[in-house]
C-alpha positions in Angstrom: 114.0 50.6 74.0 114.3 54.2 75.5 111.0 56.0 75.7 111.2 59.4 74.5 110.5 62.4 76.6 107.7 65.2 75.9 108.3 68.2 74.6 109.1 70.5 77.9 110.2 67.2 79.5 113.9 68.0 81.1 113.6 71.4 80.2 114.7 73.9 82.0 111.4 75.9 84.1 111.1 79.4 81.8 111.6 82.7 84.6 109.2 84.2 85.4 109.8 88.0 84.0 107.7 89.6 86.9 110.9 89.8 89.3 113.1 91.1 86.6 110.7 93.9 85.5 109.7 94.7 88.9 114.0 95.4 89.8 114.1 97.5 86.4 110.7 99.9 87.3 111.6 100.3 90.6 115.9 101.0 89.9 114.8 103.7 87.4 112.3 105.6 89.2 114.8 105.4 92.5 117.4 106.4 90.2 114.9 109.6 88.6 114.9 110.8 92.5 118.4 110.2 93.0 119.1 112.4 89.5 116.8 115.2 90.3 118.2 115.4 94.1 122.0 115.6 92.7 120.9 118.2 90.5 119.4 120.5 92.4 122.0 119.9 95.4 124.7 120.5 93.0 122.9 123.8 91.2 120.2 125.0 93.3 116.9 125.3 93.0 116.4 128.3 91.0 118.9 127.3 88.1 117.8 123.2 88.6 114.5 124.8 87.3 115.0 124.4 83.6 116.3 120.8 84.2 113.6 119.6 86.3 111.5 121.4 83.1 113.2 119.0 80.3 112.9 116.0 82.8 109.0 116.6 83.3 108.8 117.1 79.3 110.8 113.4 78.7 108.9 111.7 81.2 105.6 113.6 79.8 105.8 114.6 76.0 108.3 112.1 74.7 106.2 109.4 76.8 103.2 110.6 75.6 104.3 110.4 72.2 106.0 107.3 71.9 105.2 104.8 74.5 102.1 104.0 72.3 105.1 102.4 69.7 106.5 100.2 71.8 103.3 99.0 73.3 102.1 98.2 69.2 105.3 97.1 68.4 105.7 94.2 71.1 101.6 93.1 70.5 102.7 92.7 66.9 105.5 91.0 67.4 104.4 88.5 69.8 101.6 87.9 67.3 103.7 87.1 64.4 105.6 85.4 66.5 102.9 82.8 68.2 101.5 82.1 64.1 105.4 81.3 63.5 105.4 84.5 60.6 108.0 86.9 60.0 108.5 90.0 62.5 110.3 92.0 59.7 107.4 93.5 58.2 105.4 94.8 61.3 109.3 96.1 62.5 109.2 98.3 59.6 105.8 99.3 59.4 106.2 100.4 63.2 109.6 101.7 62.6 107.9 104.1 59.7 105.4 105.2 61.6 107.3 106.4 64.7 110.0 108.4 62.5 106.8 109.9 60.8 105.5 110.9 64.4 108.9 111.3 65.4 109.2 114.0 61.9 105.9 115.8 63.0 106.7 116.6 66.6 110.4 117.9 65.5 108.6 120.1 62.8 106.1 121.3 65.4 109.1 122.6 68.1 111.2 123.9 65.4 108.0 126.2 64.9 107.4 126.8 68.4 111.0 127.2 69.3 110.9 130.8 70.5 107.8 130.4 72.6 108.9 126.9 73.9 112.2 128.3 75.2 110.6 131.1 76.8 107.7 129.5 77.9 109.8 126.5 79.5 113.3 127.2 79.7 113.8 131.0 80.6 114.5 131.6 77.1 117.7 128.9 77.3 116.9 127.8 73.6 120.1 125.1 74.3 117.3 123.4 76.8 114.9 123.4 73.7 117.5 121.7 71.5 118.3 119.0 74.1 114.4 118.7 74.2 114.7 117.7 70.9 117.4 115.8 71.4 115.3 113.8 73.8 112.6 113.7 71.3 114.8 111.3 69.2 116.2 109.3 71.8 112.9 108.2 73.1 111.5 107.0 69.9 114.9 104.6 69.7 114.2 103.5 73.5 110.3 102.9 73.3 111.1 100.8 69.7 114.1 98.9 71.2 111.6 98.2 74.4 109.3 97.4 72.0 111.0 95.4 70.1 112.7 93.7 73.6 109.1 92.8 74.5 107.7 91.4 71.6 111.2 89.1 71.7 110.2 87.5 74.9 113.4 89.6 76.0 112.3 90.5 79.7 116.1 90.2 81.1 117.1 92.8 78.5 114.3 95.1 79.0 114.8 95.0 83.0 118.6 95.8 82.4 117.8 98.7 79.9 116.2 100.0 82.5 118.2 99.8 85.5 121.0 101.0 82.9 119.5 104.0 82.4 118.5 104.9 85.5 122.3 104.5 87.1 123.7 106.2 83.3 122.2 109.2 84.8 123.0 109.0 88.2 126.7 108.1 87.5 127.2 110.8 84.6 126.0 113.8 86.7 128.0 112.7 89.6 131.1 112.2 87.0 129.9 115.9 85.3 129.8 117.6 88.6 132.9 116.3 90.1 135.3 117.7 86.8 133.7 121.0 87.7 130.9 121.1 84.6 128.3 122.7 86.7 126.2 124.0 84.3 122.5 122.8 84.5 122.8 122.6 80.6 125.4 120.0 81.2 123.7 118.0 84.1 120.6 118.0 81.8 122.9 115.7 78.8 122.0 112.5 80.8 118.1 112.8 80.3 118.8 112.4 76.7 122.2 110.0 75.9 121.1 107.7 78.9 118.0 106.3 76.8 120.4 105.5 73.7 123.1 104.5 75.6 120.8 101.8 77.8 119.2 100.7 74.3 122.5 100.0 72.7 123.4 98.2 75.6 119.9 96.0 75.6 120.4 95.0 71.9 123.4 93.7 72.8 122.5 91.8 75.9 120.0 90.6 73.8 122.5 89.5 70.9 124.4 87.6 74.0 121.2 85.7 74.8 120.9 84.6 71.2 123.7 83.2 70.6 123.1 81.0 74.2 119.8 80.4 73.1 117.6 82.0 75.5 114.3 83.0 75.3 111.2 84.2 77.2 108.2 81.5 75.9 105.7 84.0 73.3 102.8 83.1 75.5 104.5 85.4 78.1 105.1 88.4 75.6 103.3 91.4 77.4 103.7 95.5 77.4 105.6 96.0 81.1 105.0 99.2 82.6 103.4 102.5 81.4 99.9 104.0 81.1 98.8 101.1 78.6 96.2 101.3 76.5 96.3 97.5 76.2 93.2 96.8 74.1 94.4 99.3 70.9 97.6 98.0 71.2 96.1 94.7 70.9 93.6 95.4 68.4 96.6 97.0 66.2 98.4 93.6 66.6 95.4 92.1 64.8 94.9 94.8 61.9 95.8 94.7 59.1 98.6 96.6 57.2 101.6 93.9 58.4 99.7 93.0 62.0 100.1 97.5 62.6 96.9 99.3 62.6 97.0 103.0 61.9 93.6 103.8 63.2 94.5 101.4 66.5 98.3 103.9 66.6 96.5 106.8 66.0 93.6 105.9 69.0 96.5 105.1 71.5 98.2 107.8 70.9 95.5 110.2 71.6 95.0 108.4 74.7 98.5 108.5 75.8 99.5 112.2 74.7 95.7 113.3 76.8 97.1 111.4 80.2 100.7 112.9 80.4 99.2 116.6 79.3 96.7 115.2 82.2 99.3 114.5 84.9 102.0 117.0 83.7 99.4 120.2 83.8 100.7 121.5 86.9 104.3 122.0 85.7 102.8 123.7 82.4 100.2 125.9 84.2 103.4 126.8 86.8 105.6 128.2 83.8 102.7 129.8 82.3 101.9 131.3 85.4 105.5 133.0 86.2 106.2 133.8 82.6 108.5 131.1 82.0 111.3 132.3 84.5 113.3 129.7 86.2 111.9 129.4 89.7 112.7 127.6 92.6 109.0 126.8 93.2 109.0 125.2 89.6 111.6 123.1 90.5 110.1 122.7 93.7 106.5 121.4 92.1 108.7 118.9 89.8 110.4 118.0 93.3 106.9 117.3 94.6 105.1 115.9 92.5 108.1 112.9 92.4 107.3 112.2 95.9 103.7 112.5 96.1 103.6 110.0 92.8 105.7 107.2 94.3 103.1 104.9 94.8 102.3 105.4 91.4 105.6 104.4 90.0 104.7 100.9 91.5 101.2 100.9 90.5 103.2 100.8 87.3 104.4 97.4 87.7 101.2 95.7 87.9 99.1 97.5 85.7 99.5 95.4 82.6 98.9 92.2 84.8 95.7 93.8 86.2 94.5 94.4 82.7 95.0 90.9 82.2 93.0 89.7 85.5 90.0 92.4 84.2 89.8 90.8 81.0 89.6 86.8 82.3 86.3 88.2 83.5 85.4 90.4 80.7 85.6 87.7 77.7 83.8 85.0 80.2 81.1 87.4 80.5 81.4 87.4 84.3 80.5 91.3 84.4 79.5 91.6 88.2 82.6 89.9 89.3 84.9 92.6 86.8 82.7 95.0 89.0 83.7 93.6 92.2 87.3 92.9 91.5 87.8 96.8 90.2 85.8 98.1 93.3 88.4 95.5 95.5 91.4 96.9 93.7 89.7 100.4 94.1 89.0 99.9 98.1 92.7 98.9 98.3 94.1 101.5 96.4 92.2 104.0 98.7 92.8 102.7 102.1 96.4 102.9 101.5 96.0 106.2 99.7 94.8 107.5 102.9 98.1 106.0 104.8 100.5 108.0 102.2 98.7 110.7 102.4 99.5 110.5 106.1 102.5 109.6 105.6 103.1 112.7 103.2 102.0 114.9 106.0 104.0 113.9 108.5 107.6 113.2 105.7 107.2 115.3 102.8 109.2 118.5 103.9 111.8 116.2 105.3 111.7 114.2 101.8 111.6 117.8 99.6 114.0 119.4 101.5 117.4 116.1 100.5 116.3 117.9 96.6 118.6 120.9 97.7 118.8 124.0 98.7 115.7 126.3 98.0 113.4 123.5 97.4 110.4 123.9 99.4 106.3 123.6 99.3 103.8 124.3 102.1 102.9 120.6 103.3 99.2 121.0 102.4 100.5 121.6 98.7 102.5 118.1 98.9 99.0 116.8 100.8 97.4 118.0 97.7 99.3 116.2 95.5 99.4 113.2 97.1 95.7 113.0 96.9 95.7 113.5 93.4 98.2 110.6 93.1 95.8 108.4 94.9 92.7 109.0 92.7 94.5 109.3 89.4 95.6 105.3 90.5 91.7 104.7 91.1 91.0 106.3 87.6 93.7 104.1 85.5 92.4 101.0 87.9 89.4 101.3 86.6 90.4 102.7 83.1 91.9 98.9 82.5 88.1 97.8 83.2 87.4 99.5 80.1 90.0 98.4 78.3 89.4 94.5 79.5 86.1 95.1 77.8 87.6 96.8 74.9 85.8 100.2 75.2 88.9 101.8 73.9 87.4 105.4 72.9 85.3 105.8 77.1 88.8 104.6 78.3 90.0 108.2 76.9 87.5 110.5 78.1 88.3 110.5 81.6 91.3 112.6 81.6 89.9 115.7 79.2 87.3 116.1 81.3 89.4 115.9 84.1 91.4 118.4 82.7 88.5 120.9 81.9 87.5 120.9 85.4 91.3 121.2 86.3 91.5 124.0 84.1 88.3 125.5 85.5 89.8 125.0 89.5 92.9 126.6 88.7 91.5 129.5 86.7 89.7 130.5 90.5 91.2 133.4 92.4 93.7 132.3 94.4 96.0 134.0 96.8 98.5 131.0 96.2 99.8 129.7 93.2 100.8 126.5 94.9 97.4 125.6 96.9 95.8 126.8 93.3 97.8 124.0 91.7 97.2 121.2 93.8 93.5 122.0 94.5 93.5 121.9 90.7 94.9 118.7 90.1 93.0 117.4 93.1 90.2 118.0 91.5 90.8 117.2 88.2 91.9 113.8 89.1 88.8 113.4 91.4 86.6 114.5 88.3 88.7 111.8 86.3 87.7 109.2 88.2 83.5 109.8 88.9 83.5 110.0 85.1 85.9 106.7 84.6 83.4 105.2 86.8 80.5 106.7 85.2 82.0 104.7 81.8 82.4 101.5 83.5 79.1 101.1 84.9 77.5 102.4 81.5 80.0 99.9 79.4 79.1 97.1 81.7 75.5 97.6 81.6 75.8 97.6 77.4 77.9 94.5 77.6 75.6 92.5 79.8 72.8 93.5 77.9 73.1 91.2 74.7 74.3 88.4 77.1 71.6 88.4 79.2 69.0 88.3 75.8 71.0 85.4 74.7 70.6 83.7 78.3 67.0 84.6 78.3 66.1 82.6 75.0 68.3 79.6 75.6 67.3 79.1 79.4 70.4 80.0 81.0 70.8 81.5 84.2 71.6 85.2 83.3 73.3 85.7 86.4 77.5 85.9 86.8 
């Protein structure tokens, strides 16, 4: 008589998706560099200007906007998933609501068309059109990600990536060597490298179907992005199909506030010259890529520090979630200090492989390279808010950042560069005192009723 194995017995050892992920984040933001560089080698700076404009609006409005559905989508579907319930009805709910956000935005730049093209593009309304463009493509991306990530599909959502990042390297090197200079025509990629990487997911993903592979649900998780885990997870448990509207609406807020946050600069820059295409514009896009490198892999572990924050938070160990975002903070300063160094000493070098006419004064790149380091610190600590679901403090931090932004830049200043990056200095600085400020407060309310409860039964109050 043969005894019979366990379950995972002879099974193969799932993978672990961290490598994968980790290969896709850090292929497309190498490959954003690359893109921008090619550009404004092959162009200049002064006519890059309106393509480095539409790259800072995909990687800031479109993100903003629809991010917040793939980070619902995959909670939901993991969800449904784990309880062994059909996925179809939370894929349509979510599917509704980003054409109806998707509906709103296009109705909002149709109105704004004039002003937007003037504003951002030098009056190029063709730039505006591709921004919508882009505008569409996104939503498809962010709910195939989702949808890739609530599958368990981790392979697939590391090669959508990676996809898209060489799509757009490959095509402006392919677009520039027939002759089809224009920046209008180097500025296609932005938008047909999203679909074209999302096609090619579903159907690595069809491929691991039909060989029967699959990520365990357990693992399911939001990679990359500025998450606002708890909402998404709070919208996974609503109900309305496992989708919650108010939980959407909340994350979206959040996530629309944090790119206007981070992509103030550029704005204030076109406001400032009247929406002309500039070399400096392209220049501060340039930049701000360098001086945000480390933030690109601060990306990569975000979701799995949210994760570590909330061990602690639903044990009720509230001075060690202290401790371990003060550690994470201390680290993420000490070697803030060494890029900023670094910076110094590199970032004309780096600026100046962007192309011809791209240049900053290196305390403007110093500038933003401190702002990088404490807008890390502020998201850092903004998942200890989310670990102990303090959804709505975990938003303030960047509007009042960006008032005192606001207030820096609106100073007289000689230059508009130093006025920028004093500005988002600042602002990021202010971000994290009052991110800070909402931890300590959350924590205290948290521990409060816990320590009542330890008080009457005996226990040692004390974690």
């Amino acid at each position: 008589m043969t005894a019979s194995a366990s379950p995972g017995e002879g099974a193969p050892a799932p993978r672990n998706p961290v490598v994968g992920l980790a290969a896709g984040t850090i292929v497309l933001g190498a490959s954003n560099y690359v893109y921008l560089a090619l550009v404004g080698n092959v162009v200049g700076g002064v006519e890059s200007a309106p393509v480095s404009v539409l790259w800072t609006m995909m990687a800031g409005l479109a993100v903003g906007l629809f991010q917040p559905v793939e980070q619902v989508l995959s909670r939901a579907l993991a969800r449904r998933r784990a309880r062994g319930l059909d996925v179809r009805p939370s894929l349509r709910r979510v599917a509704l609501l980003a054409c109806s956000l998707l509906l709103a935005s296009l109705v909002v730049l149709a109105v704004a068309f004039e002003p937007a093209s003037r504003l951002l593009f030098s009056g190029r309304s063709a730039f505006t059109l591709l921004l919508a463009a882009g505008l569409v493509s996104s939503t498809v991306l962010f709910f195939v990600r989702g949808w890739l990530a609530g599958q368990g599909r981790f392979g697939s959502y590391a090669v959508e990536m990676a996809f898209e990042g060489l799509l757009k390297i490959g095509a402006v090197a392919v677009l520039a060597g027939v002759g089809l200079r224009d920046p209008m025509f180097l500025a296609v990629p932005l938008v047909v490298a999203p679909l074209a990487a999302s096609a090619v997911a579903v159907l690595v993903t069809g491929a691991g179907r039909r060989s029967g592979a699959r990520a365990p649900v357990e693992n399911a998780l939001t990679p990359g992005g500025v998450a606002d885990a708890a909402a998404a997870d709070a919208a996974a448990t609503a109900p309305h199909e496992g989708v919650g509207l108010r939980s959407f609406a909340a994350l979206t807020t959040g996530s629309l506030l944090l790119q206007l946050f981070v992509n103030a600069g550029v704005l204030l820059t076109q406001l400032s010259v009247g929406g002309q295409a500039t070399a400096f514009t392209a220049s501060l896009v340039a930049g701000l890529a360098i001086a945000r490198i480390p933030l690109f892999l601060f990306n990569a572990v975000q979701s799995f520090l949210l994760t570590r924050f909330s061990v602690d938070a639903q044990a009720g160990r509230f001075r060690s979630l202290a401790r371990s975002v003060g550690v994470w903070n201390a680290v993420v300063v000490l070697l803030g200090v060494a890029w900023v160094v670094l910076v110094n000493i590199t970032g004309a070098t780096a600026l100046s492989l962007f192309g011809p006419g791209y240049e900053l004064a290196t305390l403007q790149l110093v500038l933003l390279a401190a702002s990088c380091v404490f807008q890390i610190a502020t998201m850092v600590t903004v998942q200890g808010l989310l670990a102990l679901h303090r959804d709505r403090t975990s938003i303030v931090a960047w509007p009042v950042g960006l008032v005192v932004l606001l207030a820096v830049f609106a100073l007289p200043w000689s230059d508009l560069g130093i006025a920028i990056g004093a500005a988002m200095l600042a602002g990021t600085a202010t971000a994290f005192v009052t991110a800070v400020a909402g931890l300590v407060w959350s924590i205290r309310r948290n521990a409060a009723p816990r320590a009542s409860a330890d008080l009457t039964t005996g226990a040692d109050p004390v974690h």
